[in-house]
N, C-alpha and C positions, 0 to 999 in steps of 0.2 A: 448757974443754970446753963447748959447747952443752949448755942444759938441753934435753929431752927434750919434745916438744909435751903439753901437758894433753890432760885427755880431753874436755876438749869443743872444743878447737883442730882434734883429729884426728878425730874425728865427722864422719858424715855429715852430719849435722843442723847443725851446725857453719860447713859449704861452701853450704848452702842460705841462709846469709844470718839476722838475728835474729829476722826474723818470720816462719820458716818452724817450723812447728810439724810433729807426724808425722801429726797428721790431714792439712795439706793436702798434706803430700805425699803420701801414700798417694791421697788425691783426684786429685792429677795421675797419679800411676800409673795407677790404675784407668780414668780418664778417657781414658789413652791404649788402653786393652784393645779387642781386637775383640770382638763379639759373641759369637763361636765359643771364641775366649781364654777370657774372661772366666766363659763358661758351662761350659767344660771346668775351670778351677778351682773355680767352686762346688761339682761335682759330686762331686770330690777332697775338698772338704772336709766333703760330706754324706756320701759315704763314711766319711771319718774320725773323722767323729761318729757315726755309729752303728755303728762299731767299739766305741766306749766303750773304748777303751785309754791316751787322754790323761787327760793331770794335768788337773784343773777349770780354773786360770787360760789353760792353752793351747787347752779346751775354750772360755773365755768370749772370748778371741780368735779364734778360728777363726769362731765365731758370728756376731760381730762384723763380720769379713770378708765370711762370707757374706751377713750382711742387707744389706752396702753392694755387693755384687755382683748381687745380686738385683735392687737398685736401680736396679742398672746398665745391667744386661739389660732390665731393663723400659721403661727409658727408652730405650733403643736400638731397642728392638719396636715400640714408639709413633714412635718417628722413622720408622722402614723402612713401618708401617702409613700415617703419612701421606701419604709420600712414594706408595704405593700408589694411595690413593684422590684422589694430586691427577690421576692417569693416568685419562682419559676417553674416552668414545669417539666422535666424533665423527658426526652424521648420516649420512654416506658410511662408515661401517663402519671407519675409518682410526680409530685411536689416536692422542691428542695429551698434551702433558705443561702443566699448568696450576702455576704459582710457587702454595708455599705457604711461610706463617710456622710 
């Protein structure tokens, strides 16, 4: 009879290879969120902290989440604002788009 796979064989964490730890993959998660995503879950978890009905450790998780989604968001605002002001307007009143880093 085959043994049974261990539990870090059968993990997630597991399939992600040994140097895959839960920070970075929550970072590739997050990193794939849209803007709108991403701000629609913060706002779920701001709600749910000021429920005050979570146990503390899932409170200091949720937090967590949120401060890294905040991050997210912000950095996303700051892409879309530059992208904004690389758009100029050209002496003839036309709009052109200028490459930025």
């Amino acid at each position: 009879m085959p043994s049974s796979p261990s539990a870090s064989e059968s993990s997630p964490d597991a399939a992600r290879g040994p140097d895959a730890t839960p920070e970075t993959t929550a970072d590739a998660t997050l990193a794939a969120l849209s803007f709108e995503d991403a701000l629609g879950e913060l706002e779920r978890i701001v709600r749910g902290l000021e429920g005050g009905q979570q146990k503390l450790e899932d409170a200091i998780g949720a937090y967590e989440r949120g401060a890294a989604l905040r991050r997210h968001c912000e950095a996303k605002l700051s892409e879309a604002e530059a992208r904004v002001q690389a758009i100029v307007e050209r002496a003839d009143g036309a709009l052109s788009t200028q490459k930025f880093d």
